[in-house]
C-alpha positions as CSV (number, residue, x, y, z in Angstrom):
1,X,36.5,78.5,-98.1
2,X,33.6,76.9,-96.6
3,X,32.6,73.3,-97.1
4,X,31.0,70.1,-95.9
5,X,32.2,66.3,-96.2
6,X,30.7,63.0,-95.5
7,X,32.8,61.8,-92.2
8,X,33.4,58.4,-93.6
9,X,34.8,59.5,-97.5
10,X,37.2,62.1,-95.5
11,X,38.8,59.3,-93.5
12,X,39.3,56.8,-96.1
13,X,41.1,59.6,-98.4
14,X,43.4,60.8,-95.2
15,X,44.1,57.2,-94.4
16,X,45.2,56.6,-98.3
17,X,47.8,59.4,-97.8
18,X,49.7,59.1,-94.5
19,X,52.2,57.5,-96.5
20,X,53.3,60.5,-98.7
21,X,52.4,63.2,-95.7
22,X,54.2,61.4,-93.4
23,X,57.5,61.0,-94.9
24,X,60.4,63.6,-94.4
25,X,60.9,66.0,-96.9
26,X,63.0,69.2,-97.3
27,X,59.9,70.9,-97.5
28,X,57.7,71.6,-93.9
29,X,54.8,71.7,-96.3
30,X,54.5,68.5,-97.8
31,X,53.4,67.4,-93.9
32,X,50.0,68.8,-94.8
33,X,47.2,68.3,-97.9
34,X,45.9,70.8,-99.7
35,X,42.1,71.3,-99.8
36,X,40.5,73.2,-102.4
37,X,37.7,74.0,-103.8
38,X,35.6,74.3,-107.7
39,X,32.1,74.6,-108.0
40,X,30.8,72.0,-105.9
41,X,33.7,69.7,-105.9
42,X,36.9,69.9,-103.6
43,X,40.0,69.0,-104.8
44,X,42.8,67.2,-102.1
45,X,46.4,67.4,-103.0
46,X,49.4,65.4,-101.2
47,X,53.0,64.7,-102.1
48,X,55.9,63.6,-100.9
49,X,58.2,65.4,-103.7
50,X,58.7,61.9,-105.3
51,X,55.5,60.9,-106.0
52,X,52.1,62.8,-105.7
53,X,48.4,62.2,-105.5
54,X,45.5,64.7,-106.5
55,X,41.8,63.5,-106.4
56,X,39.1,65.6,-107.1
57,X,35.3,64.7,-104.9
58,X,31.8,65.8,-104.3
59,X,31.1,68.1,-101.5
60,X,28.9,70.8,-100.3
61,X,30.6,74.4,-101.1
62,X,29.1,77.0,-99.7
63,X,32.2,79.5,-100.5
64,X,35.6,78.5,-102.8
65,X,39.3,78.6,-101.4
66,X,42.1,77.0,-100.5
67,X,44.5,76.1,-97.6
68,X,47.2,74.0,-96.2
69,X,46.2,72.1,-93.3
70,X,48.5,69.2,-91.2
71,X,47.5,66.0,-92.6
72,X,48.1,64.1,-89.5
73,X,46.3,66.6,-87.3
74,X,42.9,66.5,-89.7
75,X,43.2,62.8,-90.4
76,X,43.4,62.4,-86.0
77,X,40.4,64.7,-85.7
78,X,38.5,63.2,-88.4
79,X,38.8,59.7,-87.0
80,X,37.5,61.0,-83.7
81,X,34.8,62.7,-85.4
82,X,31.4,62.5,-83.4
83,X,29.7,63.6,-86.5
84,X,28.6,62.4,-90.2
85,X,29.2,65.4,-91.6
86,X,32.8,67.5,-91.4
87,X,32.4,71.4,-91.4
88,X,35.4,72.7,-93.1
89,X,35.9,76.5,-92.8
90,X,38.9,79.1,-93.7
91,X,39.3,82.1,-91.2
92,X,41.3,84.8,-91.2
93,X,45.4,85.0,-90.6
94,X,45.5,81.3,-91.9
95,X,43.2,79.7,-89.5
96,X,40.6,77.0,-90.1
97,X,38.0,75.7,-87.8
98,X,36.5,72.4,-88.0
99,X,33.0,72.0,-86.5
100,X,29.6,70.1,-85.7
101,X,26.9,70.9,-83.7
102,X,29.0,69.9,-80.5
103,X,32.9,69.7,-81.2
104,X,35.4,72.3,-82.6
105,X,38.9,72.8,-83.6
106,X,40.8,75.3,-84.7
107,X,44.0,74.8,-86.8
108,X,46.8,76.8,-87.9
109,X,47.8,76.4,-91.2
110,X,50.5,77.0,-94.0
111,X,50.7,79.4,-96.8
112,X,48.7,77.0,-99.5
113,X,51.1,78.9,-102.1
114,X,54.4,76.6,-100.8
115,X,52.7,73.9,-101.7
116,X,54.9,72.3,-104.5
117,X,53.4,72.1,-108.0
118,X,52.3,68.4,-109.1
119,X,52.8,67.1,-112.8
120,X,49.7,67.1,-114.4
121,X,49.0,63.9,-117.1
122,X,48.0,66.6,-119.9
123,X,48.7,64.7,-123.5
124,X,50.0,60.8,-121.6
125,X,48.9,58.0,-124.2
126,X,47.1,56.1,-121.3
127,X,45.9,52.5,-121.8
128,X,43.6,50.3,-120.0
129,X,44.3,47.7,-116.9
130,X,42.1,45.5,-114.8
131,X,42.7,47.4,-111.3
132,X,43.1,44.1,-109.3
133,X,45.2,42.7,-112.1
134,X,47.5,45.4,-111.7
135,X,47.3,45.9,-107.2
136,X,48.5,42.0,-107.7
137,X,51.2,42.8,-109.7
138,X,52.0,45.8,-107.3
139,X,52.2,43.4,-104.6
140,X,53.8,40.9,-105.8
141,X,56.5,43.5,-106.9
142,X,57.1,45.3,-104.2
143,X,57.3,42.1,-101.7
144,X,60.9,42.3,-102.4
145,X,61.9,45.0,-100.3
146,X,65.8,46.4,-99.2
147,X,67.0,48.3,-96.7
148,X,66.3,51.8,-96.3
149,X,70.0,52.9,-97.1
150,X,69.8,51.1,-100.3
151,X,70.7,53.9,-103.5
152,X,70.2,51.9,-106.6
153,X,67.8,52.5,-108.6
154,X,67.7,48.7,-110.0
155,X,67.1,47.6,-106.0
156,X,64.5,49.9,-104.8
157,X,62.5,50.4,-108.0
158,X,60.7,48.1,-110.4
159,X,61.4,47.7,-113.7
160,X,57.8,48.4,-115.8
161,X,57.8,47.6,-119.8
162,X,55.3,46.7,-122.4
163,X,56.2,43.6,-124.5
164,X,54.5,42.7,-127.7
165,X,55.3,39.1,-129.2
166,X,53.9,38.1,-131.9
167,X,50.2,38.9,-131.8
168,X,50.7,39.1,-128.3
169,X,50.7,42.3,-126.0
170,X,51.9,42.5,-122.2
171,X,52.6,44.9,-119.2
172,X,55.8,43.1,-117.4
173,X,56.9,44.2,-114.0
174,X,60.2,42.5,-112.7
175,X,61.8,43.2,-108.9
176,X,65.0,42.0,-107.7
177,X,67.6,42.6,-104.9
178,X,70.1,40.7,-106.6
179,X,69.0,37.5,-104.1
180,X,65.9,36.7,-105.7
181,X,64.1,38.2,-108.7
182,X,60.3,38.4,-109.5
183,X,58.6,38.2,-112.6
184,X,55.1,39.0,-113.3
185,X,53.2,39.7,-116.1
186,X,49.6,40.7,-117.3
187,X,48.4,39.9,-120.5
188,X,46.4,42.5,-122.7
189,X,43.7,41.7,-124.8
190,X,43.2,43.1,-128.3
191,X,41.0,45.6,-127.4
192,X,43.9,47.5,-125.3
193,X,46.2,50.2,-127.0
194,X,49.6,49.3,-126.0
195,X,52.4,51.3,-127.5
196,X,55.4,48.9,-127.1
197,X,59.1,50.2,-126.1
198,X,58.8,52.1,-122.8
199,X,61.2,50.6,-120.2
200,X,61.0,52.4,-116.9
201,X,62.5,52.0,-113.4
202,X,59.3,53.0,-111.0
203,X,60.3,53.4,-107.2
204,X,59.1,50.9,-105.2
205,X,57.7,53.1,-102.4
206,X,55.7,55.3,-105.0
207,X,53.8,51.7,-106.4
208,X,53.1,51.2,-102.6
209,X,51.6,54.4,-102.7
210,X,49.6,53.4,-106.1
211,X,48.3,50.2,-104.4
212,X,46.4,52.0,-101.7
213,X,44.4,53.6,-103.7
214,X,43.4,50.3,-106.1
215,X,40.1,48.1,-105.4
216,X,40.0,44.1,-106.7
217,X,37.3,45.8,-109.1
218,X,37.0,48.5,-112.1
219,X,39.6,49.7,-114.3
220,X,42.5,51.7,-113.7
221,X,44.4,54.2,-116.8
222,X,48.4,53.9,-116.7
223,X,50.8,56.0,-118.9
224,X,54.2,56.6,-118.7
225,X,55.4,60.4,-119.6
226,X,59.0,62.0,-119.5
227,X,60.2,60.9,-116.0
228,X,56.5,60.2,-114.5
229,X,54.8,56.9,-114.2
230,X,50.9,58.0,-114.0
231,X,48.1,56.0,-112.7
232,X,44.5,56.9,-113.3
233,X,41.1,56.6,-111.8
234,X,37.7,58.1,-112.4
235,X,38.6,60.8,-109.7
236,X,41.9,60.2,-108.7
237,X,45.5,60.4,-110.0
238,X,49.3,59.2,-108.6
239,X,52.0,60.7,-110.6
240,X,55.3,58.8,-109.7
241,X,59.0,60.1,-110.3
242,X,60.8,57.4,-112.0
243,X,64.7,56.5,-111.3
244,X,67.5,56.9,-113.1
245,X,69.7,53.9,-113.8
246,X,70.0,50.3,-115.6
247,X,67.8,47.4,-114.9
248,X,70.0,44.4,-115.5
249,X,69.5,42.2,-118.0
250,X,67.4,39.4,-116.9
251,X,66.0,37.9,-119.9
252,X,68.4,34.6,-120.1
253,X,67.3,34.3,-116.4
254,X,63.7,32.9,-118.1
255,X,64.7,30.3,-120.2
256,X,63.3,27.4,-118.3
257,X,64.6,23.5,-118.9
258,X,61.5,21.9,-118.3
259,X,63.3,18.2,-118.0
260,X,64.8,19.8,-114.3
261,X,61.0,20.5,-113.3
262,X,60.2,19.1,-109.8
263,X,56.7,18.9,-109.1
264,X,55.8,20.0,-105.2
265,X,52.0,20.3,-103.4
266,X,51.9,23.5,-102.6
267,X,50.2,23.4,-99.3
268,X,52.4,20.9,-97.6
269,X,55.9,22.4,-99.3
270,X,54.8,25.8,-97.6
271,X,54.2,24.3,-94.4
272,X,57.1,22.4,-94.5
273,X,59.9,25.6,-95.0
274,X,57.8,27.3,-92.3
275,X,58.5,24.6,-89.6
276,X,62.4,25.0,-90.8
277,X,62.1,28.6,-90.4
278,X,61.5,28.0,-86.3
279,X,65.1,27.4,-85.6
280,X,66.7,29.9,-88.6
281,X,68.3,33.5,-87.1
282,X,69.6,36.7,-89.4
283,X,72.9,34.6,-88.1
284,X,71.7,31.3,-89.6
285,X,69.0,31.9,-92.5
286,X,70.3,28.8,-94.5
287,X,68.0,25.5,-95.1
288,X,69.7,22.6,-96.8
289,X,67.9,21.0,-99.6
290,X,68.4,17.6,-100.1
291,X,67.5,15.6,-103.2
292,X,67.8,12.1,-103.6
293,X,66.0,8.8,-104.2
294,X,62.5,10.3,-105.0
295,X,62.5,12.5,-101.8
296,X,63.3,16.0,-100.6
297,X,64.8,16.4,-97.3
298,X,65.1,19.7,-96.0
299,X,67.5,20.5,-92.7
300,X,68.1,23.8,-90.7
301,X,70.7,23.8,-88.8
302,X,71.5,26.7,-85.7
303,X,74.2,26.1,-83.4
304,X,72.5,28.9,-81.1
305,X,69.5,27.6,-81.3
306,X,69.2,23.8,-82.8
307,X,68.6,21.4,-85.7
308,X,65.4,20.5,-87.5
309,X,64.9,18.6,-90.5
310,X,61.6,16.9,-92.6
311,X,61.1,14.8,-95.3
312,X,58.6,14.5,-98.4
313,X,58.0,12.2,-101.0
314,X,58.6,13.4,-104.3
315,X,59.7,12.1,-108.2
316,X,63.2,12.8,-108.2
317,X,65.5,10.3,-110.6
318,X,68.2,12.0,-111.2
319,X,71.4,12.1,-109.4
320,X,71.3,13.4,-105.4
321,X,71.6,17.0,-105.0
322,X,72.7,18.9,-102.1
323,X,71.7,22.9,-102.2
324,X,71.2,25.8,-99.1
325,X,68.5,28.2,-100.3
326,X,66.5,30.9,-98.0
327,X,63.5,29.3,-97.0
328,X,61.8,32.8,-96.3
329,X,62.1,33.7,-100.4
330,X,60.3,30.5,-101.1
331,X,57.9,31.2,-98.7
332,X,57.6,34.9,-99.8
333,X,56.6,33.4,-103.6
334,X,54.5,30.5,-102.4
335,X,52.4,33.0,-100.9
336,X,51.1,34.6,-103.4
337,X,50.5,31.4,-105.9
338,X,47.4,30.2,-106.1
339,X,48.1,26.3,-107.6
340,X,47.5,23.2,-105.9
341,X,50.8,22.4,-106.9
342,X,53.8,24.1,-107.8
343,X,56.6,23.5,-109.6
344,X,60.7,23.9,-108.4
345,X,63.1,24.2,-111.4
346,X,66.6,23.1,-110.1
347,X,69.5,22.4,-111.9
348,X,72.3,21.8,-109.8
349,X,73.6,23.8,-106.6
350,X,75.1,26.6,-108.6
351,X,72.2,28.1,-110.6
352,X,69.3,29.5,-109.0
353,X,65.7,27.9,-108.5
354,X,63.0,28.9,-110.3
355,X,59.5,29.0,-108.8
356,X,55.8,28.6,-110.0
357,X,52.6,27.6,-110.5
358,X,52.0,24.3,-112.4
359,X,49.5,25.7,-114.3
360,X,50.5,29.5,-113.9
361,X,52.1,31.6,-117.1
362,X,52.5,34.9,-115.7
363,X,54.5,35.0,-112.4
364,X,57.6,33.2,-111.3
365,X,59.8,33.7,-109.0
366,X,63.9,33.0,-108.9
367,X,65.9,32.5,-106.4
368,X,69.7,32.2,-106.2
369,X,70.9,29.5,-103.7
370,X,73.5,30.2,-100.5
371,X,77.2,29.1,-99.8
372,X,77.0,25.9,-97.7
């Protein structure tokens, strides 16, 4: 094998992939891509064993092969790269040398057939997505993270479905760890071939993956096949391994009661539970939400560290209502609503509060309140 690259294309591709590279498998392999070439394209291969990438790109081949080099390794020499141009060449005994005029390296590398097969999307009923549409659902999914530890495949994957009501077609993706839940939705128009009925748990880390590789513009192909989530460009693909389990039923968890609407500014709301947040610990993570005679006080207290406490003007009738919540999950959904105002559905202090945009339809955030 013998090709050349463009310096800047390399990097951004070897940047896009230290995430799957990079992770711990029980194969040495997956630690490297796998370069290879057809006719005068090159084809780059990375997985993680859970969820694998394969994008195909234009180069200069001046003779076809294929090998297994360190991801990490070429992605360091690349960056460092005094050239424009990367000379890419196979030797013998499972050597490559990468060259310009004035620099060279030589790499050992693997035997190219370890490298794990990936699923290929042969015969997937894709449809269409807006690719920012969907890297702002990704995002606002996968802002609900666990721990690492965490097993269950309703906590550290999101559940994807297609919903048709009516005359009208969705994508849904919905995130929880039990705490809070997230909600978002995209709305299809009539041009886009949605096949209702597949429910799927996609891993969380494996959308991260996915979102990397999305740009605010163009369209993106997704299709769900056996046990793979598949998301397609032009010249690129991520194939995701889906999870095994039960989503829990969430549905009754939407019915809003308008008439328990609170209307907040967004802004000042924000900038409010961020001051709180100052004198909160892992110890002490509660904020005490106050309603009564058309205000909202707020109050944090930490015996290790102090009190704070704020107060805003806002129409609230009803009777006073006390209620701790987690300031960070409000500020976690705040962040990524776009109204001047925002509206807080609270019932009392046992149900949870449920978050968004006055004039927003498809994302809303819940949040279950804390023990005072």
């Amino acid at each position: 094998m013998k090709i050349n690259l463009p310096k800047s294309e390399l990097i951004d591709i070897l940047s896009k992939v230290q995430g799957l590279t990079g992770r711990k498998t029980s194969l040495a392999v997956t630690e490297n891509i796998l370069i290879q070439t057809t006719n005068s394209d090159v084809k780059i291969t990375a997985t993680d064993l859970e969820t694998g990438f394969e994008g195909i790109y234009s180069a200069v081949v001046a003779s076809e092969g294929i090998v297994a080099i360190n991801s990490r390794k070429l992605y360091d020499i690349v960056k460092m790269f005094p050239a424009d141009q990367i000379h890419i060449e196979e030797l013998e005994n499972q050597w490559v040398t990468i060259t310009s005029d004035t620099v060279e390296y030589n790499l050992v590398t693997m035997t190219p057939d370890d490298f794990p097969d990936i699923p290929q999307a042969d015969g997937v009923e894709f449809f269409e997505m807006d690719a920012g549409a969907l890297k702002e659902m990704i995002e606002k999914s996968i802002a609900i993270s666990v721990s690492g530890d965490e097993k269950r495949a309703h906590m550290i994957g999101v559940n994807f479905e297609k919903i048709s009501e009516g005359k009208n077609h969705c994508v849904r993706m919905v995130s929880t760890d039990i705490k809070r839940l997230t909600k978002v939705d995209y709305l299809c128009d009539s041009k886009t071939k949605l096949t209702t009925g597949d429910t799927v748990i996609v891993p969380k880390k494996g959308l991260t993956e996915v979102n990397k590789f999305l740009s605010q513009e163009g369209t993106v192909e997704v299709g769900v096949q056996s046990n793979h989530f598949i998301v397609r460009k032009a010249n690129e693909t991520v194939i995701i391994n889906l999870l095994d389990g039960e989503f829990p039923a969430y549905n009754d968890l939407l019915n809003i009661q308008t008439e328990y609407d609170v209307l907040f500014p967004r802004e000042p709301l924000l900038m409010m539970l961020r001051r709180m947040m100052i004198v909160t610990s892992e110890e002490y993570k509660a904020v005490i939400f106050n309603y009564e005679n058309n205000a909202l006080q707020v109050r944090a207290v930490n015996p290790n560290v102090g009190e704070s406490k704020e107060k805003m003007t806002i129409d609230f009738d009803r009777e006073p209502l006390e209620v701790a919540f987690n300031p960070r999950y409000f500020i976690d959904a705040l962040n990524f609503i776009e109204s001047e105002n925002v509206l807080l559905n609270i019932v009392d202090g046992e149900h949870p509060c449920i978050v968004r945009g006055e004039d927003t339809v498809n994302y809303l955030n819940i949040i279950m309140p804390m023990k005072i």
